[in-house]
N, C-alpha and C positions, 0 to 999 in steps of 0.2 A: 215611915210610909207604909200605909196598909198594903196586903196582898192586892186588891183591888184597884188601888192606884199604881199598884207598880203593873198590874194587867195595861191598865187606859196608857200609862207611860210607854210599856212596850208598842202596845199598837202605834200610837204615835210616833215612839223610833221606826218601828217597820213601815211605817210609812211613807214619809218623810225619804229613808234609804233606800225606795222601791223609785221613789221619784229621782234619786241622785243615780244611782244607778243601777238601771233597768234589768242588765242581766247579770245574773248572780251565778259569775261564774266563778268554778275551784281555781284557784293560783296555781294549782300541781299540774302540770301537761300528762293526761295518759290519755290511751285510746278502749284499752279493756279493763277490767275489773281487777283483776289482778295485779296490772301495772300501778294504779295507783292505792292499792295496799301496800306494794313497794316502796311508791314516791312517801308515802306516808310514813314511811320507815324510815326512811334517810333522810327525811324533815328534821328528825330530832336533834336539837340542837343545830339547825343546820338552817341555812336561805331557804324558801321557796326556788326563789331565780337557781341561785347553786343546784339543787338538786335536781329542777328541769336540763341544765346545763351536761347534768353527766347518765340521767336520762334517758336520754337521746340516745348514748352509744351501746346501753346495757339492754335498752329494748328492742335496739337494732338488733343485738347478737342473738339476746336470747328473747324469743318470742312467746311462749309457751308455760304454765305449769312446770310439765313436766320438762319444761327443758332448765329450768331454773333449778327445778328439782335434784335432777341429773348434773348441773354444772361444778366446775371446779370451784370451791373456793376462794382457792388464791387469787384465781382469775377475776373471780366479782369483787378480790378486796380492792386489785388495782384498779380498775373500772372508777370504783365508789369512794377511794383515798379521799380526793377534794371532798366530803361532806364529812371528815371526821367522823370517830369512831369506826373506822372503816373494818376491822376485824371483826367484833361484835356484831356488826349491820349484818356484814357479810355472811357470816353462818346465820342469825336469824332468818334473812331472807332466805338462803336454801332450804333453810330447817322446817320454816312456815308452809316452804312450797310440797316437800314431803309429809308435810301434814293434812295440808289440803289433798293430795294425792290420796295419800294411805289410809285416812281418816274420815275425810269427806267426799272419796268418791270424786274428787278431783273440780269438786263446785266450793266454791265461797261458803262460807256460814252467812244463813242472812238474820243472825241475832246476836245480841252483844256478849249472852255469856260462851256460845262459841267462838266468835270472832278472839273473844279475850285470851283464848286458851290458844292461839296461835303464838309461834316466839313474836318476840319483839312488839305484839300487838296489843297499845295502853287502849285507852278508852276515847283515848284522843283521835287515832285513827279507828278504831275499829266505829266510833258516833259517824266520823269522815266517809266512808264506806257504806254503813246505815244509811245517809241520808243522801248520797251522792248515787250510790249504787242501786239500790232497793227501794228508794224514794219512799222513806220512812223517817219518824219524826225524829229529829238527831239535833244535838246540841255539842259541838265540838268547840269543848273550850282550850283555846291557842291563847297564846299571850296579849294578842290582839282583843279578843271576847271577855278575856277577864278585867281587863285594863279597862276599856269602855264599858261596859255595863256596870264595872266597879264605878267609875266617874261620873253616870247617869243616874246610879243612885239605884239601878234595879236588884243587885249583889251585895253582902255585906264581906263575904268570904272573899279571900285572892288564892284557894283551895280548890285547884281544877274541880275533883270531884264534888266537892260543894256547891261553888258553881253552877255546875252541870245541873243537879237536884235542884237549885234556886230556881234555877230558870226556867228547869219544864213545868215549874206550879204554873209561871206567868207567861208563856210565852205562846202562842195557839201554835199546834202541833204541828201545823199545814205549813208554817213559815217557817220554823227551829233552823231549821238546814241552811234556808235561803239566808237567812237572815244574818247568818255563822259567816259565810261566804263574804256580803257587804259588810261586813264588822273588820273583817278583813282589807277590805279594801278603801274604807273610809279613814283605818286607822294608821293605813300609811301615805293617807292622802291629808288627813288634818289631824286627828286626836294620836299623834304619834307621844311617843313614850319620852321624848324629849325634844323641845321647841314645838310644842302644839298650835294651830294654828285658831285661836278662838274668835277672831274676829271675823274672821271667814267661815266659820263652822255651820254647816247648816242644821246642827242640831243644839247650839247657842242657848235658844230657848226653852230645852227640856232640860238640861243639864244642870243638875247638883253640882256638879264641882265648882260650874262657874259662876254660880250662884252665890256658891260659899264666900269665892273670889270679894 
């Protein structure tokens, strides 16, 4: 498939997903910018759902940068136990959070080779942030985006960062984010990573996989 047909291809999936569903909202619950740099952190390896779930109690407590900044560790490891890797997370997140303090003036970076210099923070969240936060063009490849765009035939790689590079040639910049977001939620509603639902599939007829089939 030429660059060009995999352009008309994407349009047609973003299409098509804008019709299924209309708002393309993050699975991660935050309220500031910060918090879901967090949730983004404790995603790894980890639910969506789980890590809304413990969330809840770590944004209650600590509200703030610098209160993240300032907290105890131990205290956020138990907090954040249920999403595994829970010691690791835990200094990342304070670590990040005195970076953004001591480093940036205590504002987000709103570009990827800052964001990346943050602990904990891959390109998976830091694209997450990019286009959720600053409403810039972002391609956050999750297991979910690599999996279908691999099956659709627009990806040849199953190499986030590959990926990532594939898709901004074809994807118009204005959608990336949105788009990331309904990939997400299409693929645990039909193109799931086992017992996919094809027959139902409202993207059936763009689909190389099922083509191959």
């Amino acid at each position: 498939m030429t660059v060009k047909e995999k352009k008309q291809l994407a349009l047609q999936v973003i299409g098509i997903l804008e019709k299924v569903y209309p708002d393309a909202l993050c699975s991660l619950t935050y309220e500031k910018p910060h918090e879901l740099m967090i949730a983004g952190r404790l995603s790894a390896q980890c639910t969506d759902a789980r890590v809304n779930m413990v969330t809840g109690e770590l944004f209650a407590k600590y509200k703030t940068i610098d209160d993240f900044a300032d907290a105890d560790i131990h205290d956020i490891e138990e907090i954040i136990k249920p999403c595994g890797l829970y010691k690791t997370k835990a200094l990342s997140i304070v670590t990040m959070c005195r970076q953004i303090r001591d480093d940036f003036g205590g504002e987000i970076p709103d570009n990827l080779d800052d964001l990346t210099k943050l602990s904990g923070i891959g390109r998976k969240t830091a694209n997450l942030i990019m286009g959720d936060v600053f409403h810039k063009p972002a391609v956050v490849t999750d297991t979910h985006c690599i999996r279908i765009t691999g099956r659709l035939g627009l990806v040849k790689s199953k190499e986030p960062a590959k990926v990532e590079q594939e898709l901004l040639k074809i994807l118009p910049p204005e959608k990336s984010s949105d788009l990331c977001h309904r990939l997400v939620l299409f693929g645990r509603e039909y193109c799931k990573a086992r017992g996919e639902k094809c027959t139902e599939c409202p993207l059936a007829a763009c689909c190389a996989a099922r083509s191959k089939r």
